[in-house]
N, C-alpha and C positions, 0 to 999 in steps of 0.2 A: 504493500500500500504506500510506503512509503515512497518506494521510488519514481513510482506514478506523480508525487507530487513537487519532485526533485528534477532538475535537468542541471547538464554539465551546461559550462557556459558555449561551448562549442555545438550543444544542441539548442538551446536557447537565443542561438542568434541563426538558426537554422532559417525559418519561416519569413526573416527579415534580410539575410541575402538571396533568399528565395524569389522573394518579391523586387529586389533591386536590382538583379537580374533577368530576371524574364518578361517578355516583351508580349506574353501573351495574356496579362491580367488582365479582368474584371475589374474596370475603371470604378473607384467607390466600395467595391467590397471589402469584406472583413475574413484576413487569412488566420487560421490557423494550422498548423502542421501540414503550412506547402500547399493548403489544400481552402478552398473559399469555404465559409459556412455563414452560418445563419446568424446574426447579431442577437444579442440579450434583447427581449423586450425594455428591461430596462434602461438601457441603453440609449434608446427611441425618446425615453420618457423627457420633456425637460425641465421638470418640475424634479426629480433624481437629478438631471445633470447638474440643474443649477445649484440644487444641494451639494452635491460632490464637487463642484468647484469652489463656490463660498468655505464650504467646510478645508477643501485642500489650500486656498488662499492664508484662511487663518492659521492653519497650522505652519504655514512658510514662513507667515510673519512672526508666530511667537518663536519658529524657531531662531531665525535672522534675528531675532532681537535679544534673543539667550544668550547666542554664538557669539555678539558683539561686546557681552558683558566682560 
């Protein structure tokens, strides 16, 4: 179970030279493992996004503001 949740950094940058490479993507899609798939419904939402960006904003600022102490 574990290693399902693990990759080496060498497979992990797999699906992103994948994509930087070939010439035959799906303009706008969302790759996983080399492979197009289906986006989280969540994802779409943007009442979610805009949460998770507010939320990620504030976390960069308290941290930038830690870091500077």
């Amino acid at each position: 179970f574990i290693r399902w949740l693990t990759k080496t950094s060498r497979e992990g940058a797999q699906t992103t030279v994948f994509c930087a490479l070939d010439n035959n993507l799906i303009p706008g899609a969302f790759y996983s493992e080399c492979r197009p798939r289906r986006c989280n419904s969540q994802a779409l939402n943007d009442e979610i996004c805009d949460h998770v960006w507010k939320t990620s904003e504030a976390l960069i600022d308290e941290w930038v503001s830690f870091s500077q102490k």
